[in-house]
N, C-alpha and C positions, 0 to 999 in steps of 0.2 A: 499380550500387548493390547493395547485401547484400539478401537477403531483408530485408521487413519484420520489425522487433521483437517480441515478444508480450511486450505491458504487461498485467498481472496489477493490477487498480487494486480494492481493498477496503476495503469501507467498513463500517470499523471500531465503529461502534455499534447495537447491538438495542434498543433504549430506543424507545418508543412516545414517536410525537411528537419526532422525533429531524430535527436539519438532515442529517445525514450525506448523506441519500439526495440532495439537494439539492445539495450539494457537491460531491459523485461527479460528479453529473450534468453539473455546471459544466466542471469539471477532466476529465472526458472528454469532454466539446464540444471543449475548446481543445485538447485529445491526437488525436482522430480528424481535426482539421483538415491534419493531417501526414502526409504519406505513408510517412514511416518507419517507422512503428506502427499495429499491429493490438491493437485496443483488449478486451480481457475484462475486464467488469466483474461482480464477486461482492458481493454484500450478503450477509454475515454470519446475515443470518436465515433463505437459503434455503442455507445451507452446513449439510452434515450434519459434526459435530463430538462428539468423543466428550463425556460429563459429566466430569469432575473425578475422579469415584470412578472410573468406566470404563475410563479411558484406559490403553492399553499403554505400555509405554518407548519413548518417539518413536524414538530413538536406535537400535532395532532394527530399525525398518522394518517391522518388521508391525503394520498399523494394523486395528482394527476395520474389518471389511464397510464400514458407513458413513461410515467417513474416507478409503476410496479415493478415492471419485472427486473431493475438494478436496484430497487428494496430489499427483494426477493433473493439478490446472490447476494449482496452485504448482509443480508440475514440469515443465511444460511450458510454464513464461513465462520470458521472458528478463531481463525487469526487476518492478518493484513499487512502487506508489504507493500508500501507505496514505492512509486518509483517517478523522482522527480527530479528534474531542471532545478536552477537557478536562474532564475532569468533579474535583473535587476537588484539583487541581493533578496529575491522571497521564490517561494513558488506560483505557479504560474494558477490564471484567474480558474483555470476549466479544474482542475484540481480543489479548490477550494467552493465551486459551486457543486463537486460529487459530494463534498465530507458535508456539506448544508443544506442538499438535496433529502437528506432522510436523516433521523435521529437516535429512535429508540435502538434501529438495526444494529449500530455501530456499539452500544453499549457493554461494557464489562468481557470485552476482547482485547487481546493485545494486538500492538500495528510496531511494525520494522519499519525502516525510510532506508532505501538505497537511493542517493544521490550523486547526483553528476554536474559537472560545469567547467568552469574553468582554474584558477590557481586554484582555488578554495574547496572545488569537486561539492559544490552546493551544500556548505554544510548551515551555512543563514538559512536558508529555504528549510534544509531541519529542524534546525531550533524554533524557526518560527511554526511549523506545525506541531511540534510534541505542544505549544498553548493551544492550538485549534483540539487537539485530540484530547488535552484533558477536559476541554469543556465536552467534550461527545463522551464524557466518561470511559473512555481510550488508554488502557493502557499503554503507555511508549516505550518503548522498553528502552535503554542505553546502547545495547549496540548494535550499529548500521553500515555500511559499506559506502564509505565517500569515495568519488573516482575522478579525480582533480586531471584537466589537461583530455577530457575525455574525448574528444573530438578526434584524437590521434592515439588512442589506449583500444582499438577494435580494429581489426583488419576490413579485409573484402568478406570473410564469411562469417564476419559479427562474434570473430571469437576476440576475447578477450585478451589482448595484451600485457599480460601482468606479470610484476615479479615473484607474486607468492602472498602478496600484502593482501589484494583483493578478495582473492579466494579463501583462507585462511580469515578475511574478518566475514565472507560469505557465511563461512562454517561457524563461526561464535554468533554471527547474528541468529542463524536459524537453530543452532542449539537453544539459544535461547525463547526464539519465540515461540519454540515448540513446548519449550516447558510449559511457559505462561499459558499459552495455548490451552493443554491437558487442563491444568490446574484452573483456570477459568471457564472451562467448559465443565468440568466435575463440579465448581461452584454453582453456578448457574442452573446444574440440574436438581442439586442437593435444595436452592433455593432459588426462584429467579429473582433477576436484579432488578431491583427498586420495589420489589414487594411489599 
């Protein structure tokens, strides 16, 4: 078998009082039960990120001191599982300044989307990032874990509430990203991307 994977799994919301962390936590239980994946998991709020004003032209590569070292893990995972809100029908701002914070990293990898919210269990805040991801040259793969009503789907010790739905689409998501995974890491080495 191939070396193990490095799944890059971030969680997408800074917001106090936030399920995110919760989620993460879930969605990398049922990821570390596999031996094909080495799991990093990043919360957004200890990620050094440039401000808005701040930030250089991703696209040059030269990042602010304080965006090396979250260059540095998104360039050294082989796949990506966000994990996001719905807030207003998108995802939320701090999630969309990680994926614009750096560029070339994020290229010719696949990314998962586990989302959560309310009736919908964030699936707009999906759709609308699989367009962010193909412009980072991103694959998205199709399937993701929506968790609709989430607020009341986790107990006291952050286990998951489910009927069988969640976990079962856990397992086809990460079937899958693990392929794409392989296969785009064997790409990459046989030639790198955008050569």
């Amino acid at each position: 078998m191939d070396a193990a994977l490095r799944l890059l799994i971030l969680i997408g919301s800074t917001r106090e009082g936030r399920l995110g962390d919760t989620v993460a936590r879930w969605v990398a239980g049922v990821a570390e039960q596999r031996d094909d994946v080495d799991v990093d998991l990043l919360d957004l709020r200890d990620a050094e990120l440039p401000s808005v004003q701040s930030a250089a032209h991703p696209r040059s590569g030269r990042y602010p001191e304080r965006v090396r070292a979250f260059a540095e893990r998104v360039a050294a995972a082989d796949a990506y599982l966000l994990v996001t809100p719905e807030y207003n029908h998108g995802y939320p701002a701090s999630l969309k300044l990680a994926l614009d914070a750096v560029y070339a990293e994020w290229a010719a990898k696949p990314a998962a989307i586990v989302s959560y919210g309310g009736l919908s269990g964030g699936v707009r805040a999906t759709e609308q990032l699989r367009q962010v991801l193909g412009e980072l040259h991103v694959v998205a793969i199709r399937d993701g874990v929506a968790i609709p009503r989430a607020g009341g789907r986790f107990d006291g010790d952050g286990e998951l509430l489910d009927d069988g739905v969640a976990a079962a689409s856990a397992k086809v998501m990460l079937d899958r990203l693990t392929w794409w995974g392989r296969v785009l890491r064997a790409g990459r080495a046989l030639e790198p991307y955008g050569a």
